[in-house]
C-alpha positions, -999 to 999 in steps of 0.1 A, spaced: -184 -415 -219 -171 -438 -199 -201 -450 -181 -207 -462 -212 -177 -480 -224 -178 -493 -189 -216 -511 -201 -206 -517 -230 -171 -536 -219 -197 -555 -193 -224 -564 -221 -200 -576 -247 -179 -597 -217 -146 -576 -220 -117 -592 -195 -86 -586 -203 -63 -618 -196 -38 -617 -172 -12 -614 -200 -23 -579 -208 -26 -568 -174 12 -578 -168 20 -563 -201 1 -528 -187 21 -533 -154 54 -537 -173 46 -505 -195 32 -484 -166 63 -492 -148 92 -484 -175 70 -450 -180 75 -440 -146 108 -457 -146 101 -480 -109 100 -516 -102 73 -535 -115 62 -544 -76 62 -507 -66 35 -501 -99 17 -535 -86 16 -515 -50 6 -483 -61 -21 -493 -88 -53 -521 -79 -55 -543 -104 -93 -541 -104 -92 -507 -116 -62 -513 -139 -82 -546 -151 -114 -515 -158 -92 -494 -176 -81 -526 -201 -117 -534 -206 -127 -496 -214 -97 -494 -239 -111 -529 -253 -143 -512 -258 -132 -482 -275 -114 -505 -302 -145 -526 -301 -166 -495 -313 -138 -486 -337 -143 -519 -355 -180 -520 -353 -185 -481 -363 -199 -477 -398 -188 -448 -420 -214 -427 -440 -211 -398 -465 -234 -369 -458 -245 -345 -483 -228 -314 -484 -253 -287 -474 -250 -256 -497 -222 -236 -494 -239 -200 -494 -269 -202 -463 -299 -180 -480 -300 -144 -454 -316 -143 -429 -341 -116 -426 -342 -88 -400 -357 -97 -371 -391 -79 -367 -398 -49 -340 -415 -61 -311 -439 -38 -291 -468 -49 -266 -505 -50 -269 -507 -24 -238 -483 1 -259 -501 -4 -296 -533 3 -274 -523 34 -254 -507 55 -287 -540 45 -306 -559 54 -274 -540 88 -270 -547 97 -306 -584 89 -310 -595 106 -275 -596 146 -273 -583 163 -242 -601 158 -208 -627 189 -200 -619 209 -170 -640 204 -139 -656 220 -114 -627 214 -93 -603 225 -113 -613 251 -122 -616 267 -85 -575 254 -82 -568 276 -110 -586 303 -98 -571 302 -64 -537 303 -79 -541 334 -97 -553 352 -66 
């Protein structure tokens, strides 16, 4: 968000004068309850000048912003419905498969597999 009030400060030509900077300064200072010079030290006042444009911004969208009424949306949401079982092609497939198809007929080979485990 403030990327943008940072453009938008820039666009619209947002500098705050000298006079509010000092003003910022004085306030920053009583806040932390030091001397004016040790705020001026501690804080540029490129960044400080930044900050001032960003907060001009803000009001500057404040004024500009437009108020609408929305409609209310109904107050009871119709219900929703259950959601539906899923299953895969490749499950619907085998259980119809498994149905339809009679057992597999012995062979040969398994037959002589039985018959050598009964002996």
């Amino acid at each position: 968000i403030r990327l943008a009030l940072e453009k938008i400060a820039k666009l619209e030509g947002l500098n705050p004068s000298q006079e509010k900077i000092d003003a910022e300064y004085e306030k920053m200072a009583e806040g932390y309850q030091v001397d004016v010079a040790q705020v001026k030290n501690a804080v540029p006042e490129a960044e400080l000048k930044k900050d001032l444009a960003v907060n001009e911004a803000i009001d500057l969208v404040k004024a500009s912003a437009q108020v609408t009424d929305v409609e209310k949306k109904s107050e009871k949401a119709p219900a929703k419905k259950p959601a539906a079982k899923k299953t895969s092609k490749k499950a619907d497939k085998a259980e119809s498969d498994a149905e339809e198809k009679p057992a597999k007929k012995a062979t040969a080979k398994s037959k002589k597999a039985e018959d050598k485990k009964e002996d």
